[in-house]
C-alpha positions as CSV (number, residue, x, y, z in Angstrom):
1,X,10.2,52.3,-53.4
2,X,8.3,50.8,-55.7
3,X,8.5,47.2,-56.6
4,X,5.8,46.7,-59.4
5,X,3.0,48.8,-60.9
6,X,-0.1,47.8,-58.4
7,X,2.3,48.1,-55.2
8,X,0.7,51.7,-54.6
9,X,-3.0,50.9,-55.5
10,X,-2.3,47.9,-53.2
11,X,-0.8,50.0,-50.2
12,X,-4.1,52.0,-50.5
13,X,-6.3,49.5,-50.5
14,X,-4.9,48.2,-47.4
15,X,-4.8,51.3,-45.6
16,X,-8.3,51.7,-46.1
17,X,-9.6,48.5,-45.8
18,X,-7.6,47.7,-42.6
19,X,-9.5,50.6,-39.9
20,X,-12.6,48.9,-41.1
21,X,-11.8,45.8,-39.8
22,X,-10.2,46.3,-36.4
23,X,-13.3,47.2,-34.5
24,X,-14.7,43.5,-35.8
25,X,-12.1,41.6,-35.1
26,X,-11.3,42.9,-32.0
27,X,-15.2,42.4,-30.9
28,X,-14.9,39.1,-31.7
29,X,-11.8,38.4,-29.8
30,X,-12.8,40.2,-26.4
31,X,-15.8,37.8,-26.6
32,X,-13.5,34.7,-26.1
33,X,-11.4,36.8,-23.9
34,X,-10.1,35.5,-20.1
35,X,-8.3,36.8,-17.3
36,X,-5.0,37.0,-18.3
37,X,-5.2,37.2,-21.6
38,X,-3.7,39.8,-23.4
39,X,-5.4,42.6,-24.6
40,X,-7.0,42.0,-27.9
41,X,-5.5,43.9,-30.6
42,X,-7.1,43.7,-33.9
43,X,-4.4,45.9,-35.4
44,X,-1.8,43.4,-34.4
45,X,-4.1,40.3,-35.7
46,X,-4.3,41.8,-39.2
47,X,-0.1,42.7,-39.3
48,X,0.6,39.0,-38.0
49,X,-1.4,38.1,-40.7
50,X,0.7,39.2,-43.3
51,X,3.5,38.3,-41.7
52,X,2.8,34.4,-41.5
53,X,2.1,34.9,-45.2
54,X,5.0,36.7,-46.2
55,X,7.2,33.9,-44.7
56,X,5.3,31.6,-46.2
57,X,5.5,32.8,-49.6
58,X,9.1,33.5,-49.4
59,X,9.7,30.1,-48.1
60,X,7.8,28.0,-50.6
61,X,10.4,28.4,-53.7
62,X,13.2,27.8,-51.4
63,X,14.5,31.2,-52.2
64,X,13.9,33.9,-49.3
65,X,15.6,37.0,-50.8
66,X,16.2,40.8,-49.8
67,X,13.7,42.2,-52.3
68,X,11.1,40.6,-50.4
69,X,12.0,41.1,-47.1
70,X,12.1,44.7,-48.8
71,X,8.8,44.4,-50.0
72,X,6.8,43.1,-46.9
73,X,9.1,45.8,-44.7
74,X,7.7,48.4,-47.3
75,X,4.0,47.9,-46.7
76,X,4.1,47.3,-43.6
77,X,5.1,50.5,-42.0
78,X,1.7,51.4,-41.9
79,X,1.4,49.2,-38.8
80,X,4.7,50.8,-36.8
81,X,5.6,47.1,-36.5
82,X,8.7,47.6,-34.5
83,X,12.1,46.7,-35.4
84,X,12.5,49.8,-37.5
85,X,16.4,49.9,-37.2
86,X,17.1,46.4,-38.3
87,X,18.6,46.2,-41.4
88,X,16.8,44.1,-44.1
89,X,20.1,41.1,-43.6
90,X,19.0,41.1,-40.1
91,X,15.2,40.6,-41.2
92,X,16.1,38.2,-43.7
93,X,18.3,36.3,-41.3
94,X,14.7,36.6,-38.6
95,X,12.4,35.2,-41.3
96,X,14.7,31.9,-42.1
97,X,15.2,31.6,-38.1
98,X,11.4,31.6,-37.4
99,X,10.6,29.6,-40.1
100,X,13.4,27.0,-39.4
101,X,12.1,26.5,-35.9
102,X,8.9,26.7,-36.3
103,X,7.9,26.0,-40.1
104,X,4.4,24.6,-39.0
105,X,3.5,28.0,-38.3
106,X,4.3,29.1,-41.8
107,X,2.1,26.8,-43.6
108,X,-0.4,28.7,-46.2
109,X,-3.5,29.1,-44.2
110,X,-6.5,31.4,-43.3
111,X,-4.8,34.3,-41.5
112,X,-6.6,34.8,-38.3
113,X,-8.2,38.3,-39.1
114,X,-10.4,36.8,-41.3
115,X,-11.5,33.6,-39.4
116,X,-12.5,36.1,-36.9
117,X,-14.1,38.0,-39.2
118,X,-16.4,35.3,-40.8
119,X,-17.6,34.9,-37.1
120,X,-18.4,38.6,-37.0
121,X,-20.2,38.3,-40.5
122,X,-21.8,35.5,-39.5
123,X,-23.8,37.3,-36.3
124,X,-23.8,40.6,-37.8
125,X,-24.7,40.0,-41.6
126,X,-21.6,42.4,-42.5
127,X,-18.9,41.1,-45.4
128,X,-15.7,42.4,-44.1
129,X,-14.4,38.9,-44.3
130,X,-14.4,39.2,-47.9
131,X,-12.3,42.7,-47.8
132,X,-9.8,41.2,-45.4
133,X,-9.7,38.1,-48.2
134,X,-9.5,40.8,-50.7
135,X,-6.5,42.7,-49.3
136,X,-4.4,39.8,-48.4
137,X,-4.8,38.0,-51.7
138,X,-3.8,40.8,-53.7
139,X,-0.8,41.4,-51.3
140,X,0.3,38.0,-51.9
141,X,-0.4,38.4,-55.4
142,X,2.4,41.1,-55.6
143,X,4.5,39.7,-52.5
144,X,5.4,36.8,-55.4
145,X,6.7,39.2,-57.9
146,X,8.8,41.1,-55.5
147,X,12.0,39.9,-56.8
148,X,11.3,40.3,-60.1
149,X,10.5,36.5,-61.1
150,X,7.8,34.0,-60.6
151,X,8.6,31.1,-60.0
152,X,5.9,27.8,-60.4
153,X,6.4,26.7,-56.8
154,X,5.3,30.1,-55.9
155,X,2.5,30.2,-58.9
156,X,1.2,26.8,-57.3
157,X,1.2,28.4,-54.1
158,X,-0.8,31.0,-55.0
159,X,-3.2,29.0,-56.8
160,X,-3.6,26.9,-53.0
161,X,-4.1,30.4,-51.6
162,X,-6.7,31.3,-53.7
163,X,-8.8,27.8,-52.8
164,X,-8.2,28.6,-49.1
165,X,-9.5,31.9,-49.8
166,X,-12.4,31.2,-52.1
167,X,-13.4,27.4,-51.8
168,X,-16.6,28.0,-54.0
169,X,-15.7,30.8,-55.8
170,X,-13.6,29.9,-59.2
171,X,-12.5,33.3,-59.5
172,X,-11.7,35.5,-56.8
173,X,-12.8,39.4,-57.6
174,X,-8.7,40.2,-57.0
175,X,-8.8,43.7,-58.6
176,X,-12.5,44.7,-57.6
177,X,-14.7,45.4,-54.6
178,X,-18.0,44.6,-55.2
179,X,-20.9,46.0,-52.9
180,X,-24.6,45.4,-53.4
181,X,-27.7,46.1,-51.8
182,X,-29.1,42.3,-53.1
183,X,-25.9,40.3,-51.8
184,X,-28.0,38.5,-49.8
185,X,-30.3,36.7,-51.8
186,X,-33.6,37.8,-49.3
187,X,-32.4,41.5,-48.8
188,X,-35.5,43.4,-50.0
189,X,-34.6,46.5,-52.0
190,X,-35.2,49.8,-50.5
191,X,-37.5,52.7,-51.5
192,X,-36.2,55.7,-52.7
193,X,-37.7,57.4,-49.7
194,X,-35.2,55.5,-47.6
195,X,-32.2,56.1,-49.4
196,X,-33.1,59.7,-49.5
197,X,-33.4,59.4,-45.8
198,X,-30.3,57.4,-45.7
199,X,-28.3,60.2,-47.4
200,X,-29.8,62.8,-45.7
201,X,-29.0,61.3,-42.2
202,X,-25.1,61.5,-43.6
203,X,-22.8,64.1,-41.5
204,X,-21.8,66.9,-43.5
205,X,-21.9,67.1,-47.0
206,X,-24.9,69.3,-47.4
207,X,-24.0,70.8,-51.0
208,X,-23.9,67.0,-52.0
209,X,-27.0,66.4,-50.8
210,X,-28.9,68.5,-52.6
211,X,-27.0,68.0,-55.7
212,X,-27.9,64.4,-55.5
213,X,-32.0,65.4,-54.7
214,X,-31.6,67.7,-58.1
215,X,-30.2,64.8,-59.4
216,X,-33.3,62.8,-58.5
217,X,-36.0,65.3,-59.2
218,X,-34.6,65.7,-62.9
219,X,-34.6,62.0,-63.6
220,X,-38.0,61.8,-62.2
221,X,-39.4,64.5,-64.3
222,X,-37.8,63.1,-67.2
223,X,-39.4,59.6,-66.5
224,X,-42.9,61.5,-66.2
225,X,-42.6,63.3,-69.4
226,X,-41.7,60.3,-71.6
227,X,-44.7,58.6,-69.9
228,X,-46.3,61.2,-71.2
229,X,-44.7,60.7,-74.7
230,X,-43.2,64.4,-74.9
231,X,-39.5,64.8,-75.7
232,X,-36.9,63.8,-72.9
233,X,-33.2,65.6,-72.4
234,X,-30.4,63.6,-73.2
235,X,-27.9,64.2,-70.6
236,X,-24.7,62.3,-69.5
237,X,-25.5,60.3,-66.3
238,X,-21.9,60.0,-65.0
239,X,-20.1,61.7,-62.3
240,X,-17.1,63.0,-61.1
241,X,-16.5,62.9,-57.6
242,X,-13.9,66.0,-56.4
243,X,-12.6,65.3,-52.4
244,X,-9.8,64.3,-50.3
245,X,-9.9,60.9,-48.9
246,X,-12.4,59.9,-46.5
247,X,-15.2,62.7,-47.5
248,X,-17.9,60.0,-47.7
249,X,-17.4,59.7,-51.9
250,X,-17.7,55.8,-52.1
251,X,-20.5,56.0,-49.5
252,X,-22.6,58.2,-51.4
253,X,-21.5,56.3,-54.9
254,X,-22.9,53.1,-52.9
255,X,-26.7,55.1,-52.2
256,X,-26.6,56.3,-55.5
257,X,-26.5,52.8,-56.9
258,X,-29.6,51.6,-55.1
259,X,-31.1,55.6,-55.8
260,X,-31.0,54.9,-59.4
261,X,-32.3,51.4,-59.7
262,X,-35.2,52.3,-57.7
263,X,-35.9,55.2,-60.6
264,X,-35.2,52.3,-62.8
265,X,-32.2,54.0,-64.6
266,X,-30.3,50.7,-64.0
267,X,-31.3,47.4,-63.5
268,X,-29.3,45.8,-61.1
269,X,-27.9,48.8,-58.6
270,X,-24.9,47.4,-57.7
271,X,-21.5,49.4,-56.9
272,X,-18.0,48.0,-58.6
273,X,-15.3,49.9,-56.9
274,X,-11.8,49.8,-59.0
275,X,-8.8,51.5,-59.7
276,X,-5.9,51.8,-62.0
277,X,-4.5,48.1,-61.0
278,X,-7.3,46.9,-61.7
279,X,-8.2,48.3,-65.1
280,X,-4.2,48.4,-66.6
281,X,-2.1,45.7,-67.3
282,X,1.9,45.6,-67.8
283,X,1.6,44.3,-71.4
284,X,0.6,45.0,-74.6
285,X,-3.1,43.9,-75.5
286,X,-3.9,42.9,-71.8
287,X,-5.2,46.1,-70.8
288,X,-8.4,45.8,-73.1
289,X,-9.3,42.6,-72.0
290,X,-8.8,43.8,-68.1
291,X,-10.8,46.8,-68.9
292,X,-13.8,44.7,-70.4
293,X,-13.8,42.4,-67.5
294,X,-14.7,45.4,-65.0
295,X,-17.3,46.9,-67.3
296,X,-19.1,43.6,-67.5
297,X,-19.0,43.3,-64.0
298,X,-20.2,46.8,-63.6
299,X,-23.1,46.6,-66.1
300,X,-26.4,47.3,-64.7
301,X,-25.0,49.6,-61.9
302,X,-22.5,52.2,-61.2
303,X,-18.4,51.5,-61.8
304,X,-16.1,53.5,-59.2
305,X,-13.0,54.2,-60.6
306,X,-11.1,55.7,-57.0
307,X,-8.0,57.8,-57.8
308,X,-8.9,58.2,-61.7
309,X,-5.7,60.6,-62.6
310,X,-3.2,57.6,-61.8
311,X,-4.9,56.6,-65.4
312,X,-2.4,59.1,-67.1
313,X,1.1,57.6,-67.4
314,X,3.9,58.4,-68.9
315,X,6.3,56.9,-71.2
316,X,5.1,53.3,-72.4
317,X,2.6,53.7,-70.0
318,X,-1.1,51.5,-71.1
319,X,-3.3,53.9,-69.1
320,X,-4.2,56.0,-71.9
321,X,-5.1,52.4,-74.1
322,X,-7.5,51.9,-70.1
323,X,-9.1,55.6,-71.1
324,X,-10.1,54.5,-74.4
325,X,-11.8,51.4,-74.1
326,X,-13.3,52.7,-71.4
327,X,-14.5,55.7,-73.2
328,X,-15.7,52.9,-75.6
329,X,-17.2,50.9,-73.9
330,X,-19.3,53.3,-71.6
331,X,-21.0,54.5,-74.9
332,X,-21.7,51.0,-75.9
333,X,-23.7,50.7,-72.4
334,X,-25.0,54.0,-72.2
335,X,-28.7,52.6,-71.4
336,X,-27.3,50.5,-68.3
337,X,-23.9,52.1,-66.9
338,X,-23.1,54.7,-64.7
339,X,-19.2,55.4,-64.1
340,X,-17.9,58.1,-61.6
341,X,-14.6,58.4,-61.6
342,X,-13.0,60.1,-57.9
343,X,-10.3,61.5,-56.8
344,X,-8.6,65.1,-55.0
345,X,-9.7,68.1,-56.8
346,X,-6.7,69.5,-58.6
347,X,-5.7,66.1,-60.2
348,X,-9.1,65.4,-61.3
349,X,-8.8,68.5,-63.5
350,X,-6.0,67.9,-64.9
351,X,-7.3,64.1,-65.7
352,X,-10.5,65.5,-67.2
353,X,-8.4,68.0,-69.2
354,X,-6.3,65.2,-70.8
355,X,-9.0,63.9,-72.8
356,X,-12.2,65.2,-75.3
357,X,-14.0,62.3,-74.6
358,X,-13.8,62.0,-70.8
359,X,-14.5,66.0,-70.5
360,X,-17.8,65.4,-72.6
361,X,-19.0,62.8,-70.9
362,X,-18.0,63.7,-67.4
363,X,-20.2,66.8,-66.7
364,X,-21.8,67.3,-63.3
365,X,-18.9,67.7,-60.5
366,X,-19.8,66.7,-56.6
367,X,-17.7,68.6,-54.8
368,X,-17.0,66.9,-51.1
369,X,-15.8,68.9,-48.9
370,X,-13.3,68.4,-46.0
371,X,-15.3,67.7,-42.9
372,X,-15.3,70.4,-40.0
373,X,-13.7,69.7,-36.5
374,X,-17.6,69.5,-35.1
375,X,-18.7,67.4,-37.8
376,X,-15.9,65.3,-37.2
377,X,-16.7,65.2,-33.3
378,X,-20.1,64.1,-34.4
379,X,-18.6,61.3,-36.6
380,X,-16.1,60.3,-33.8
381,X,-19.8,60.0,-31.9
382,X,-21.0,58.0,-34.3
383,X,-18.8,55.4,-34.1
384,X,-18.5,54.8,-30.3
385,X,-22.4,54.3,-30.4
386,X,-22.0,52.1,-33.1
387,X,-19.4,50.0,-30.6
388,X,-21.4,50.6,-27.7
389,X,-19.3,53.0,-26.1
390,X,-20.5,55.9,-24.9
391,X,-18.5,59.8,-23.8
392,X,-18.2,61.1,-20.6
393,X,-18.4,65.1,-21.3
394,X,-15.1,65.9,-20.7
395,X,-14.3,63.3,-23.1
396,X,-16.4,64.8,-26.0
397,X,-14.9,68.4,-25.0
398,X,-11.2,66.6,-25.7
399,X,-12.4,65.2,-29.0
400,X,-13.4,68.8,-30.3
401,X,-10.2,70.2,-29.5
402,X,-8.3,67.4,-30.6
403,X,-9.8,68.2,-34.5
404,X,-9.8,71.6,-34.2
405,X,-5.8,71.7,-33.4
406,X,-5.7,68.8,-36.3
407,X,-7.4,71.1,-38.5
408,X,-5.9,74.4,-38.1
409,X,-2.6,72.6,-39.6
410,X,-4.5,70.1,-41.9
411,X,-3.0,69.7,-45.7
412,X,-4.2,67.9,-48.9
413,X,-3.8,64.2,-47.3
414,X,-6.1,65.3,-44.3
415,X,-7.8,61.9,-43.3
416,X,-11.3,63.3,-42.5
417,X,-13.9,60.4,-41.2
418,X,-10.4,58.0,-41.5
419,X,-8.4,60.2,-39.1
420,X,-12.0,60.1,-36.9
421,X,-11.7,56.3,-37.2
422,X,-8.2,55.8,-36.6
423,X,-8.4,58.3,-33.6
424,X,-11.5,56.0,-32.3
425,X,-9.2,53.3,-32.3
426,X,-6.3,54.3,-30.1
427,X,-9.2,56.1,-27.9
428,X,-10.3,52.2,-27.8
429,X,-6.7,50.6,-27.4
430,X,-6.0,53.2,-24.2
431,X,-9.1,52.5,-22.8
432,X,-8.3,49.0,-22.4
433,X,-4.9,49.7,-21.4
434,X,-6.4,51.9,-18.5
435,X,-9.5,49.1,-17.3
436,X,-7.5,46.1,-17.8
437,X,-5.8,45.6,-14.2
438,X,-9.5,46.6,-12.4
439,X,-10.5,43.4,-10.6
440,X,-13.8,43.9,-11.0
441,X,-14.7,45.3,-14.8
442,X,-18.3,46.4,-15.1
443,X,-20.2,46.4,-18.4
444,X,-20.3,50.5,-17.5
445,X,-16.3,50.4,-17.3
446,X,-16.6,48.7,-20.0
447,X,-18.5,50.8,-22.2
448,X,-17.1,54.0,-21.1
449,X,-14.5,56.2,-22.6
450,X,-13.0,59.0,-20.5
451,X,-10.5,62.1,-21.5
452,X,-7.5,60.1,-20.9
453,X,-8.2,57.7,-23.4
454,X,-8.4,60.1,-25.9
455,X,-5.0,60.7,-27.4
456,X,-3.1,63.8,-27.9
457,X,-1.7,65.0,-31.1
458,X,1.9,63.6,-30.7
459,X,0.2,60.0,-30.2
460,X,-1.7,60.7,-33.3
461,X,0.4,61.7,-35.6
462,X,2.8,58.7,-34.5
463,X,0.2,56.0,-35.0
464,X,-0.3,57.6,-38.8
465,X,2.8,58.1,-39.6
């Protein structure tokens, strides 16, 4: 069910946000762990978050209500938070019980997630404090509307949510993710030589890889012939992106950004990552101005528009009013805009199709393909030696297998480098299941993973569905 237009770009952008974030969080908390603790769960930490904050917004208009018990019980399945068979009276009954006895609990706040992601940030340089800020704001943002009113108790609250979130910030980037290469005001920028090495040190992808170097060889060649003053080709510099998720396409829009302001075809290189909430409003004339706001925030770099085809409504629907200003407006910036617009293959057709203008300026397709079972053991790899964990061989024979039976059967909403990650995870969550009751845990029982903490296909396809 859907409650109100953004509720599916919001589900998405927490299920992708959220794997990223575990691995921090849960870093952060096995630091400060003791005996007898339990086993830090970063999957847990996040869900709690919205929790607390779901009672808290229902609570702070005096009016806890059955749409938005609905609402939060809606989004949260993605965390297989127990209680399935309780019906939404029963969970409305649980939220004024808890927050009766213990309402100091419920008070807006910092969730937890991200206090103990600014500590990770802090010692690591990273910004995933910022994404958890991002995804819980915007689901508080829709958790208010969930009964169909907004009330100014619940506006207020908001707004108090929003200075919690952002203390120096006036206006919180609610719809947009931004990622730079000069967020940090001493980060030097890198030479094309080490993006190109960046890109090329990417698993898989080899047909975009050499798409991207033709890419770069043209501009080049371009640049040297105006130098010379002969004749340049006028070609359209934006992209469309063709893949199911979690084929690396915001990861390569995020190189090409810093690729083309080294070559100087943009002056700032920065990514602005988007989608239809944040481009498409629910009333007439706001769409424009919504529209306008990402562009300016996407001048001088690239603007990633993620699921593109949701643009094309139906009915009263504003996204066609989205594809024309943006159409617009990406002529008016032609000299200092790149826009890629991503999504699965088929849909991405049929959104290209819809339009002259987007077909005509939308002309060189990267394809990304789905990733193989051994490129998605190396990837699997990859990430426990980013964690510090390391295989025994029997454990990187499991891992093949495990893909290759995942991929034999694999359909359009295959996961890719996501199902790697999310299969990391419960490889990480059994692993301390199994050490946790050794007296004596080593940093080598600590860093190793075995084949039984690998999990089998029926664990799997329960923690993802």
């Amino acid at each position: 069910m859907s409650y109100h237009p953004e509720t599916p770009s919001i589900k998405r952008l927490i299920i992708d946000s959220y794997p990223k974030l575990v691995p921090a969080i849960e870093a952060v908390a096995w630091a400060a762990w003791k005996s007898g603790d339990s086993v830090p769960d970063g999957k847990e930490i996040i869900y709690i978050g919205f929790y607390t904050l779901s009672v808290a917004l229902a609570n702070v208009d005096e009016d806890f209500s059955i749409k938005e018990v609905d609402f939060f019980r809606d989004f949260m399945q993605e965390f297989g938070s127990g209680s399935e068979n309780a019906t939404s009276q029963q969970y409305l009954e649980l939220f004024k019980k808890q927050y009766k006895e213990s309402r100091h609990l419920y008070d807006l706040a910092v969730p937890h997630a991200i206090l103990y992601l600014d500590i990770y940030d802090k010692s690591k340089g990273t910004n995933l404090g910022q994404i958890a800020r991002t995804m819980y704001f915007r689901y508080a943002n829709a958790f208010i509307k969930a009964d169909g009113k907004v009330t100014d108790a619940e506006i207020k609250a908001l707004d108090t949510l929003q200075k919690l979130f952002y203390p120096n910030e006036k206006n919180p980037a609610e719809n947009n993710n931004v990622s730079s290469p000069n967020n940090k005001e001493e980060t030097k920028p890198r030479s094309l030589d080490e993006l190109i090495s960046e890109l090329s040190s990417l698993i898989g992808l080899s047909d975009v890889k050499k798409d991207v170097q033709e890419l770069v060889n043209f501009l080049k060649i371009q640049q040297m012939r105006e130098a010379k003053g002969m004749a340049s080709t006028p070609v359209s510099r934006h992209l469309v992106f063709y893949g199911n998720p979690g084929t690396g396409k915001t990861t390569v829009a995020r190189l090409l950004a810093e690729i083309y302001k080294s070559l100087n075809v943009i002056s700032k290189g920065h990514l602005i990552e988007t989608d239809r909430a944040g481009l498409v409003a629910g009333f007439v004339g706001q769409t424009a101005l919504k529209v306008h706001e990402v562009v300016n925030k996407a001048h001088g770099g690239i603007l990633f528009i993620d699921e593109a085809y949701s643009l094309n409504g139906e009915g009263q629907d504003f996204g066609a009013e989205a594809i024309d200003t943006l159409l617009k407006l990406m002529e008016d910036n032609r000299n200092d805009l790149i826009v890629i617009v991503a999504g699965y293959t088929d849909k991405m057709a049929k959104f290209l199709a819809s339009n002259p203008g987007l077909k005509s300026r939308f002309n060189k397709y990267l394809s990304f393909e789905d990733y193989s079972p051994e490129q998605l053991q190396q990837i699997f790899i990859r990430f426990c030696e980013k964690e510090n964990f390391e295989l025994t061989t029997e454990a990187v024979e499991k891992v093949l297998q495990i893909f290759k039976i995942l991929h034999e059967v694999k359909d359009d909403s295959f996961g890719n480098a996501r199902l790697a990650r999310n299969i990391f995870e419960l490889s990480v969550k059994n692993q301390a299941n199994r050490i946790i009751t050794v007296n004596d845990i080593t940093e080598e029982l600590l860093s190793k993973i075995e084949a039984v903490d690998i999990p089998g296909e029926l664990e799997i396809h329960s923690s993802i569905n």
